[in-house]
Structures are given as C-alpha cells and as structure tokens.
C-alpha positions in Angstrom: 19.9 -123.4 -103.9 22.5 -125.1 -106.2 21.4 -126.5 -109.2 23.2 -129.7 -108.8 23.2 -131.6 -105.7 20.9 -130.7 -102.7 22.9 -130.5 -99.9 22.9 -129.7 -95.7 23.5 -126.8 -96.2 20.1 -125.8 -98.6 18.4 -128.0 -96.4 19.5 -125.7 -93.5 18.8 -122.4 -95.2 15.2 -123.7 -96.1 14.5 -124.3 -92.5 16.4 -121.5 -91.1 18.3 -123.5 -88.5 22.4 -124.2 -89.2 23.9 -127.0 -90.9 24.9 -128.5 -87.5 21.3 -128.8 -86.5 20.1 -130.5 -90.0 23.4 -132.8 -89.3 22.2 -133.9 -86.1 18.7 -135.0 -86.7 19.3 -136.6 -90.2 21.9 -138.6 -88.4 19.7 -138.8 -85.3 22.6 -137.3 -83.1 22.0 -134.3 -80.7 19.2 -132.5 -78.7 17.1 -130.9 -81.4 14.0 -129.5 -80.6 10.5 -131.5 -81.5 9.1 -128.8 -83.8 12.0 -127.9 -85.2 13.4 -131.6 -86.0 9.8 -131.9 -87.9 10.7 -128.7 -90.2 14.3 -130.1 -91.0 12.8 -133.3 -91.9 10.0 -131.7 -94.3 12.1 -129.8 -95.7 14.6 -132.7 -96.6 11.7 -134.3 -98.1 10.6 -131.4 -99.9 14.0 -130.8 -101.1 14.7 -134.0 -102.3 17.7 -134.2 -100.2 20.0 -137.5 -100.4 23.1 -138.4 -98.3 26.4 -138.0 -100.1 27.5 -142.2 -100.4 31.2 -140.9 -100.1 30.6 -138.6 -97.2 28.6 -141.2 -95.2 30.8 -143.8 -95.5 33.8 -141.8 -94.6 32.1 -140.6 -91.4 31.0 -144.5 -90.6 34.2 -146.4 -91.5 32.7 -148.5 -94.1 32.5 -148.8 -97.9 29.4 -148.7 -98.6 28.7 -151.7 -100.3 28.2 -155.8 -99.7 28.9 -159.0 -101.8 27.3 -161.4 -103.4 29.1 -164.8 -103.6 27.9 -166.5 -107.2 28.3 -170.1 -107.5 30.0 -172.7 -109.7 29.2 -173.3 -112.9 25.0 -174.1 -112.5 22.2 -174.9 -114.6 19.5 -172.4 -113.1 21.6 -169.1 -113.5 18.0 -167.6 -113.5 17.8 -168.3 -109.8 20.5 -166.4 -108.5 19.9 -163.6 -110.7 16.7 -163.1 -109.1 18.7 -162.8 -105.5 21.2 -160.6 -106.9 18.1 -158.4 -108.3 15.8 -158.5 -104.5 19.4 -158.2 -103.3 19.9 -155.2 -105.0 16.5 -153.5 -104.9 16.6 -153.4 -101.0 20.3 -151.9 -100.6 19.8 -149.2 -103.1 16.6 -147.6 -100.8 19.6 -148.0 -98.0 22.1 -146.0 -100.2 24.2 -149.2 -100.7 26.1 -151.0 -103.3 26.2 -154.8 -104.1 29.5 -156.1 -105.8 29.2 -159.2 -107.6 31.6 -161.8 -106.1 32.6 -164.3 -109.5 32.9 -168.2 -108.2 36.4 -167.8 -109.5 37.9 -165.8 -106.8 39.7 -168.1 -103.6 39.3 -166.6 -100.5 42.7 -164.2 -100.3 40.9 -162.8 -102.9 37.4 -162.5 -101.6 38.9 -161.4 -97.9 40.8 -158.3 -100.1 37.3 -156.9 -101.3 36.2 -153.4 -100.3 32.8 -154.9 -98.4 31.0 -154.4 -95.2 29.3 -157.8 -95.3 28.3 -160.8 -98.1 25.7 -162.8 -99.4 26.6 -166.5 -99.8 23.7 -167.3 -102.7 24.9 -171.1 -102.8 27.0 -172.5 -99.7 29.2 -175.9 -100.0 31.0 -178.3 -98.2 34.6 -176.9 -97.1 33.7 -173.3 -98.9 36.8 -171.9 -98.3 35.7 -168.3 -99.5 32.5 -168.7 -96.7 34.9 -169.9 -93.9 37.5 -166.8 -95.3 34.2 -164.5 -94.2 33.2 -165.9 -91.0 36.6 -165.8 -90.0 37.3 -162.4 -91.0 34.3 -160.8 -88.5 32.4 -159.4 -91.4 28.4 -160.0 -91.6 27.7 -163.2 -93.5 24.3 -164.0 -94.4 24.0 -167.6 -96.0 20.8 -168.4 -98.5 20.2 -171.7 -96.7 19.7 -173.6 -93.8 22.6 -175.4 -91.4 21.9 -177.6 -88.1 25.8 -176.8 -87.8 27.0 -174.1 -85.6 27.8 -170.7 -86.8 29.6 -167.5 -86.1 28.0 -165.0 -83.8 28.2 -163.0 -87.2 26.4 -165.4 -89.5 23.0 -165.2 -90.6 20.8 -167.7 -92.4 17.4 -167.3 -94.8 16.2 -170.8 -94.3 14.0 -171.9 -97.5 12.0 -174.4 -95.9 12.8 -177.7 -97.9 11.4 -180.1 -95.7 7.8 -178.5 -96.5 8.7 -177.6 -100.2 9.6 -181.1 -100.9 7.1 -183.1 -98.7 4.8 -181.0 -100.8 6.2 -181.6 -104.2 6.2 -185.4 -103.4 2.8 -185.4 -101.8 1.5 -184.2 -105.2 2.8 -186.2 -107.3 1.5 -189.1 -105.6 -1.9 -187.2 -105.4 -1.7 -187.4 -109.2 -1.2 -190.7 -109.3 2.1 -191.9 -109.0 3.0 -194.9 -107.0 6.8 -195.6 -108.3 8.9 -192.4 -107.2 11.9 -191.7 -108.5 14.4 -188.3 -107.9 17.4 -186.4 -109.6 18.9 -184.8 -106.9 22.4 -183.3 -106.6 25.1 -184.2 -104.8 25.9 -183.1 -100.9 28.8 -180.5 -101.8 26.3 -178.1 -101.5 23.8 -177.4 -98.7 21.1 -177.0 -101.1 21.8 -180.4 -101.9 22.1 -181.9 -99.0 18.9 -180.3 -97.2 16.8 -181.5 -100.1 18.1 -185.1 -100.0 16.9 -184.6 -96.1 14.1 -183.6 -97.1 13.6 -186.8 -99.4 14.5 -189.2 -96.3 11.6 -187.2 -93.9 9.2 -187.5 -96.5 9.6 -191.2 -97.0 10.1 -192.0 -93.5 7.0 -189.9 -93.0 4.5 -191.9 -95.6 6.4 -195.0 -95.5 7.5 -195.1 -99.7 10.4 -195.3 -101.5 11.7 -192.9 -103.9 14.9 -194.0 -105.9 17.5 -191.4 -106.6 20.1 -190.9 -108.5 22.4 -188.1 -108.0 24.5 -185.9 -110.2 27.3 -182.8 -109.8 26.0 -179.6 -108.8 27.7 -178.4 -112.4 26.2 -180.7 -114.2 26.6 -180.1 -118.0 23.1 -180.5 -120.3 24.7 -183.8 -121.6 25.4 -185.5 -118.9 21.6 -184.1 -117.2 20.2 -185.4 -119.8 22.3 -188.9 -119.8 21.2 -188.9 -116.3 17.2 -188.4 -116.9 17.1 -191.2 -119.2 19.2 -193.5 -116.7 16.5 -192.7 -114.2 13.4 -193.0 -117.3 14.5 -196.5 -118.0 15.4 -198.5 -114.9 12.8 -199.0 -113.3 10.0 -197.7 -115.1 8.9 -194.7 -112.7 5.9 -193.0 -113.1 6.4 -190.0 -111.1 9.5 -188.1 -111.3 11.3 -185.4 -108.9 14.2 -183.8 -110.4 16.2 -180.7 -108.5 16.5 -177.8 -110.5 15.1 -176.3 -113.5 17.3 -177.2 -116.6 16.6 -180.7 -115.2 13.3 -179.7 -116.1 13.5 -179.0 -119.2 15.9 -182.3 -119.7 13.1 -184.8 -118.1 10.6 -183.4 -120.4 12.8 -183.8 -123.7 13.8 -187.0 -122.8 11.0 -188.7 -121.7 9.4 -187.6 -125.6 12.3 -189.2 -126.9 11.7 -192.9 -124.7 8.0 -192.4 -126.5 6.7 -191.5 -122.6 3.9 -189.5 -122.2 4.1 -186.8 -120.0 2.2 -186.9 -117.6 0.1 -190.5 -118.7 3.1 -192.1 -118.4 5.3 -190.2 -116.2 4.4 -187.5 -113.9 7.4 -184.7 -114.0 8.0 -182.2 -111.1 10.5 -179.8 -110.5 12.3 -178.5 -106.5 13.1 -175.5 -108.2 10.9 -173.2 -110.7 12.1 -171.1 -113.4 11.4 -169.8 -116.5 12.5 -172.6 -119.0 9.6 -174.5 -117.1 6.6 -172.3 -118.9 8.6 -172.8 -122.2 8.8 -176.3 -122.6 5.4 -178.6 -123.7 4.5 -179.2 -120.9 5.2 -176.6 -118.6 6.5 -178.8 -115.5 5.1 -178.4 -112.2 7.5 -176.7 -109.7 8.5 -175.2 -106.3 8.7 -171.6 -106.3 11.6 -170.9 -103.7 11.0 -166.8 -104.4 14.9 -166.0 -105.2 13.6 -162.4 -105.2 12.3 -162.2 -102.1 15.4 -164.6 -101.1 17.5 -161.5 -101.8 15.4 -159.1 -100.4 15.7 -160.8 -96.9 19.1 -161.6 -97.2 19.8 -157.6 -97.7 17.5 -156.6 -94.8 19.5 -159.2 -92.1 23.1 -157.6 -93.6 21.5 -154.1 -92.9 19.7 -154.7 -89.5 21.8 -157.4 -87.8 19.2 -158.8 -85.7 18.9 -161.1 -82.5 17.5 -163.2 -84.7 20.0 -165.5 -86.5 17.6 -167.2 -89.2 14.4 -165.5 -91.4 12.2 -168.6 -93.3 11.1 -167.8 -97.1 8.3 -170.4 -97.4 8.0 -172.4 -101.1 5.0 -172.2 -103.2 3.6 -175.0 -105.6 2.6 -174.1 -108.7 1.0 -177.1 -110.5 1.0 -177.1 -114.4 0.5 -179.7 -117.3 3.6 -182.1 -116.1 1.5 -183.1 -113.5 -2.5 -182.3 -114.1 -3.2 -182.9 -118.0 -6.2 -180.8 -117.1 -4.2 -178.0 -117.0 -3.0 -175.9 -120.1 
C-alpha cells in the first residue's frame, strides 16, 4: 500500500479483484457479483479509502462545490453563519465544497462562479443575483417560503412563520400584554414580508391590533435604536415584537433608558434568536428558526434534488426573563 493516499488500486489488491471491479461498485456501475461487491466495500472501509474530489468531478462534469448567497449589510450575522456552518457540515460527508458568495457581487458575477448549485440564505424583491440563478438552470435552493411560482429547478426550506409568529404573539399576550406593538422590517426581503403576513393572520385570527413600525433590512444600531424608542413612546405598549436579534438587544437598552421595566412595564420578544439575546439583562424571549439545521436541509435538497419542491424547519419558543420575570 502507499503511504500517502489510499487509492483503487490498494483497494483492489486487498480484495483481490481489478481496479475495474472496485470502479464499478463504488460508483455503483456494472455487474459485480453479491459476495464480491461486499468484500470491495469492506475493504474500502477497512482501508479508509476516499474518492479523489478532482477525479470525481472530472468524471461527472461538475466542480464540486455550491454557493452560498450572503446578504446585505444585517444586524444578526450570527444567523447566517449558523447556515453556512449546517451548510457546510452536510456537503463535506458528500465530498463537497461550499464557496461563500459576498452580497457585493451582481449577477454577471455570480453566473461566472465555478458552482453546481447555490444557497440563497436571504431572498429579496427583484434579486437580480437569485433570478441570474434560476435563469441559468442551476439548482437553487431559497431559505424561505414564496406563494410565487418557481423554476422547475428551485427549491424552498419554508421556516414556518405563520406558526413562529402566532406563537410569539400568543405569548406575549399570555403574559399579559393587551397593547401590541411590532418592529418589523421592510418587504424587500421575503423574510420580511412573510413575517408581516404572519402579523395580519395572527390579528385577523384573535381579532387585536398590533401597531408596527417598519425599518430597512440594513438597519444601522442607531437608527434601531431611534426606531425602538419611537415605538416605546407612542402609544405606550406593553408588549413588544421586534424582528431580529440586534433589535433585541436595542429594545431592552432602550426601554432602561425611558425608565421602563422590562417586563413590568413592557413585555419584549424577539422573531429571531441569537446569542446577544442570553447576554443582555434580561435575556429576551425568542423564536429559534434553527439556522443550523436551516443549512443542513438546504444542503441535502441541493444534493438529492427531490420531487419534492419545499422541506418545513419548524420554530421553537424559548421563553426567558423579557417575558416571565419568574425566569432567570
């Protein structure tokens, strides 16, 4: 055996067939023989044997690796690194690489890139890049939900805000609020929109109002927190939904600074967890969306390609002291 690399052929000399055979049943071409498919196989495993990348690629016409689309400037950065990581995790175990695709490059660009498919972690409105992919026949899996046709080569992970958020909203008036109010962001991106849906259900659903005002998907800290005390001070609310986790963190600061008790005075919840969350005093109540696991699915519908155009990833509430002073 060599002592780098194991290779066919010390995978074929271990189970005393020729390389062609140990080609054909690794690559699941050819009439091999039961028994002696078995041996090649344990001996692979014994061996420790590993496709060459290069040579498997060559042989399938591909590159061997997929794309991840980053957004715009974003608050919760945390979030998508979490996809990219579940992203990652699965296409390594499938011999595949995942290139990082900056929010920077336009869609010439993006249609250039040496892929076999992409991850689109944060879809908008007229997302020239997104349509670039569609258009160009390559595997496209999106990280949210659409009632708008797609591509025969489009894929969606739906995350399930209409539940998330009926959820989020059903708690806080569980904990006592009665004057909701939300900081959502604005429709440019799907996330945005689906949650502001998600709003309109919920008070269709139980019949109460919850006043919103919106901000940019880029929102700088300044201007988030501008926004929280805008939302703090008209109306007085004593329950508060806000989209994503440096919101958070902002709600919390501000709402010490108006002299509010949180959550006496105002009950603070979050659409989206994250670790800045646990850190602040006190840790906010939030919607685990499970990025991760996000990623993970996304990766698995770019590798398989099934009949099935959409996979759900279901929320999880995790109430803490913003909500339940009971609660450490």
């Amino acid at each position: 055996m060599t002592n780098g690399r194991v290779t066919i052929r010390d995978v074929a000399r271990a189970a005393g067939v020729s390389p062609t055979t140990v080609s054909h049943v690794l690559n699941g071409r050819g009439r091999v023989g039961a028994a002696t498919r078995l041996r090649v196989e344990e001996e692979a495993r014994r061996l420790g044997y590993r496709p060459n990348p290069v040579a498997t690629n060559l042989r399938r016409n591909t590159f061997g690796a997929f794309g991840l689309a980053l957004p715009p400037r974003s608050l919760n950065y945390a979030f998508y690194t979490d996809i990219m990581v579940g992203a990652s995790e699965v296409l390594f175990e499938a011999g595949v690489a995942l290139s990082l695709i900056p929010p920077t490059a336009t869609s010439e660009e993006a249609a250039a890139l040496p892929i076999d498919g992409v991850i689109v972690a944060e879809p908008r409105a007229n997302d020239l890049v997104l349509q670039g992919f569609c258009d160009s026949g390559l595997p496209v899996v999106i990280c949210e939900s659409t009632v708008e046709a797609l591509p025969d080569n489009a894929w969606t992970v739906d995350l399930d805000h209409s539940a998330g958020i009926g959820t989020l909203l059903d708690h806080l008036v569980s904990a006592g609020s009665t004057r909701l109010a939300a900081l959502v962001v604005d429709d440019v991106t799907w996330w945005g929109r689906n949650v502001g849906s998600a709003i309109e259900a919920w008070e269709l659903r139980e019949g109460m109002r919850v006043r919103r005002r919106t901000v940019p998907f880029g929102v700088s800290p300044t201007a988030a927190r501008t926004a929280v005390r805008r939302v703090l001070t008209h109306g007085r609310p004593d329950g508060l939904l806000v989209c994503h986790e440096g919101l958070g963190s902002a709600a919390i600061g501000v709402a010490a600074h108006l002299g509010r008790q949180v959550p006496d005075d105002v009950a603070v919840a979050c659409a989206v967890d994250g670790p800045d969350l646990l850190t602040v005093e006190p840790a906010v109540t939030a919607l685990d969306l499970h990025p991760r696991e996000i990623g993970q699915v996304a990766a698995r519908l770019l590798l398989d390609r099934p009949a099935e155009r959409t996979r759900v990833v279901r929320p999880t509430l995790h109430v803490r002291a913003s909500t339940a002073p009971s609660i450490p």
